[in-house]
N, C-alpha and C positions, 0 to 999 in steps of 0.2 A: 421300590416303594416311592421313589421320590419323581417316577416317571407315571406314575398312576396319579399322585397328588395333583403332577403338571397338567394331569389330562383334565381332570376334574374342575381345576381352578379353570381353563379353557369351556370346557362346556358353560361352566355357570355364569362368566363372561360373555359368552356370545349369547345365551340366553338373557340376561339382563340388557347387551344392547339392542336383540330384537325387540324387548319387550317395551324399549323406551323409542324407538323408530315406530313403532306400532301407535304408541300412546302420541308423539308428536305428530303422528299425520292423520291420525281422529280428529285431532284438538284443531289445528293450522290448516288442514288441507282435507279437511272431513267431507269433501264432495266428492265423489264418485264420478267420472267418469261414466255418459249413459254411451253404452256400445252398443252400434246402427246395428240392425236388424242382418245377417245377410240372406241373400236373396237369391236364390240358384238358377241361373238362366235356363229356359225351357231348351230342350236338345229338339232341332229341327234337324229334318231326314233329308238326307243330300244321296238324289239315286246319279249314278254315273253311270253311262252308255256305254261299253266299251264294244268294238267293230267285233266283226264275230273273225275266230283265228282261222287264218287255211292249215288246214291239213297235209296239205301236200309239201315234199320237200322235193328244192330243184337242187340237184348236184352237178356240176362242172366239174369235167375232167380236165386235166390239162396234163400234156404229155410231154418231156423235156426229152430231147434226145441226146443222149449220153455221149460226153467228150471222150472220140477217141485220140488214144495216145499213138505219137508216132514212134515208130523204131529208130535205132540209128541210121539207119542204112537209109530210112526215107527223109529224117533230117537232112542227111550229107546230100540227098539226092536234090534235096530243093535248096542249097547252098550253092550249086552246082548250076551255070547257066549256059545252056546249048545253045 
């Protein structure tokens, strides 16, 4: 009960000082702001050319020739000087 009464006494507080914010800025600051017009820029058409695309696809081959391995027998043979 005592958490309903708190809530109550809150609402009727923040209502009574909106009410008096409300009341002092009729009274003191009773000018309104006149807010400018806005104005929506007109959308102007922007054509872009782009080149026309080839079709054709060029592929290059490239061919690696594959590391042969030596044996032992042709290691020792090129350690080896005649």
């Amino acid at each position: 009960m005592k958490e309903v009464k708190n809530a109550i006494i809150g609402v009727i507080t923040l209502a009574i000082t909106t009410a008096g914010g409300l009341l002092i800025n009729k009274f003191v600051g009773g000018e309104e702001e006149e807010k400018p017009e806005m104005v929506t820029p007109t959308q102007s058409n922007v054509i872009i050319n782009l080149p026309e695309q080839k079709k054709d696809t060029v592929v290059k081959k490239v061919y690696v020739k594959p590391v042969v391995k030596k044996t032992e027998t042709e290691k020792r043979k090129e350690e080896l000087d005649w």
